[in-house]
C-alpha positions as CSV (number, residue, x, y, z in Angstrom):
1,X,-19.3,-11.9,9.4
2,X,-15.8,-10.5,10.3
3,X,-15.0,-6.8,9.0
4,X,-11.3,-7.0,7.7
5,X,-9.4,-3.6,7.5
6,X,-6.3,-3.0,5.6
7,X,-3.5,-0.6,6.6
8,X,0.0,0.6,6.2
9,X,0.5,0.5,2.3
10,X,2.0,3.9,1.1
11,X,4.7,5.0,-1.4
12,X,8.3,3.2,-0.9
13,X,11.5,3.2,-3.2
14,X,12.7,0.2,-4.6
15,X,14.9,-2.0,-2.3
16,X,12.6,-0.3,0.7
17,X,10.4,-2.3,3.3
18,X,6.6,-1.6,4.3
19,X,4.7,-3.7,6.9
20,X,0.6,-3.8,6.1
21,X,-1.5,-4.9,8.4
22,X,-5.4,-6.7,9.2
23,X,-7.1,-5.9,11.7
24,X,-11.1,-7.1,12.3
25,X,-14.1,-5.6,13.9
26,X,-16.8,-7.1,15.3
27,X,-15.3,-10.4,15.6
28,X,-11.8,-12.3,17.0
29,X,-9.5,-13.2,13.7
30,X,-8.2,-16.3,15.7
31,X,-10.6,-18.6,14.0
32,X,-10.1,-17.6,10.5
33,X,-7.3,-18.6,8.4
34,X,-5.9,-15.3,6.6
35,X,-4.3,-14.4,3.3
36,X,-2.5,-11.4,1.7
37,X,-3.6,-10.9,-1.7
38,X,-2.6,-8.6,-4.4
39,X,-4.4,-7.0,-7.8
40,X,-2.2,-4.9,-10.1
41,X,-4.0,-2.8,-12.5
42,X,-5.0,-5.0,-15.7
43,X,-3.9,-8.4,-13.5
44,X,-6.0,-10.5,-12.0
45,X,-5.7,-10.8,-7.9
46,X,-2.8,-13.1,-7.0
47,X,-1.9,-15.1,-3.8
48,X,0.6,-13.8,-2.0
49,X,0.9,-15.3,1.3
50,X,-1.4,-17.0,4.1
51,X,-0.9,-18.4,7.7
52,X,-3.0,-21.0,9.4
53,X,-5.5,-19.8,11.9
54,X,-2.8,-21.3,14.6
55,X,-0.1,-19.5,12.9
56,X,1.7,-22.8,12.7
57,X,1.5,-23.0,9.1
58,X,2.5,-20.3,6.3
59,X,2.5,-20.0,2.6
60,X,4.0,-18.1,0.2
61,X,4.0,-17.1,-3.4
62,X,7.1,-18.1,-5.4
63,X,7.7,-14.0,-6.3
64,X,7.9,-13.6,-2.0
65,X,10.0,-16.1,-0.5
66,X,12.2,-14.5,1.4
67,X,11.4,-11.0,0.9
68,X,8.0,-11.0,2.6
69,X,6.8,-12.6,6.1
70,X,3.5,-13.0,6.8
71,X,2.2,-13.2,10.6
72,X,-0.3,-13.2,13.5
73,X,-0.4,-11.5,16.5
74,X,-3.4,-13.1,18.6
75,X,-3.6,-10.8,21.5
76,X,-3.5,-8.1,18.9
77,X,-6.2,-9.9,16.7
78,X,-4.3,-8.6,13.8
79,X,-1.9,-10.5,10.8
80,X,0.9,-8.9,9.3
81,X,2.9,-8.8,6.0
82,X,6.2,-7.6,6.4
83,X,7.2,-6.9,3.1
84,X,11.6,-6.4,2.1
85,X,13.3,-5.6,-1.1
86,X,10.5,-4.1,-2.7
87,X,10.4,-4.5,-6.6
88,X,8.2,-2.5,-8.7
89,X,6.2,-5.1,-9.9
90,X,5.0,-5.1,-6.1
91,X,3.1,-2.6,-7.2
92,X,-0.5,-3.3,-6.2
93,X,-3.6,-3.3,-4.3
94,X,-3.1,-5.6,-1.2
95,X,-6.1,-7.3,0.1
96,X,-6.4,-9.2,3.5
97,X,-8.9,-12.2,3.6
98,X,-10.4,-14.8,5.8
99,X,-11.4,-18.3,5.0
100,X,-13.9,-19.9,8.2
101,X,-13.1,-23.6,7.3
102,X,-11.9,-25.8,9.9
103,X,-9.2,-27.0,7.7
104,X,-6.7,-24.7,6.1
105,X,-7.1,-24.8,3.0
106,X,-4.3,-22.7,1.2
107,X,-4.0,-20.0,-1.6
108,X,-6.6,-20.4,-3.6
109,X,-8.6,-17.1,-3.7
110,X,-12.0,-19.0,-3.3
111,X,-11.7,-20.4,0.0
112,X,-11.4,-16.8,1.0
113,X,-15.4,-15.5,2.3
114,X,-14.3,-11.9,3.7
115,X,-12.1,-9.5,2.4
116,X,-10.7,-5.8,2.9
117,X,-11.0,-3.1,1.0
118,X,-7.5,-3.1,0.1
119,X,-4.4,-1.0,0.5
120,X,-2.1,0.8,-2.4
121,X,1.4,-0.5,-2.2
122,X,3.3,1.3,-4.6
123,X,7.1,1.3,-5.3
124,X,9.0,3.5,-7.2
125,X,12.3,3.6,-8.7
């Protein structure tokens, strides 16, 4: 079992940047492949963005592309979301996850076995 912790989510203006990071205890992240999710209140948690354990392979949600990167830093054993142009329908919880599988598998939130406790992104006008 990995422990995933979130951090770097805060208050930002519209049109502002914020980079969140994942981190793990306990174990490596270089076997897992990772996701950035998202939960507004009232909304269901969304995909946002996830990278192959390799970091050879990324994708993104539609309401992202090009305004948020998502990465992996190995010797750091922590991914990143480096997230532009903020909007304030940003506005959310952001959750990192891992999913064990051999094969990357994608967005889909059920792949995903270990999650963070989240981090408030907010964006204000």
């Amino acid at each position: 079992q990995v422990q995933l912790v979130e951090s770097g989510g805060g208050l930002v203006q519209a049109g502002g940047s914020l980079r969140l990071s994942c981190t793990a205890s306990r174990r490596t992240l270089n076997m897992y492949h990772m996701g950035w999710f998202r939960q507004a209140p009232g909304k269901e948690r969304e995909f946002v963005a996830t990278i192959s354990s390799s970091g050879s392979l990324t994708d993104y949600a539609e309401f992202v592309k090009g305004r948020f990167t998502i990465s992996r830093d190995t010797a750091k054993n922590t991914m990143y979301l480096q997230m532009n142009n903020l909007k304030l329908e940003d506005t959310a919880v952001y959750y990192c996850a891992a999913d064990p599988n051999i094969f990357y598998r994608g967005r889909s939130l059920t792949y995903y076995e270990e999650w963070g406790q989240g981090t408030q992104v907010t964006v204000s006008s």
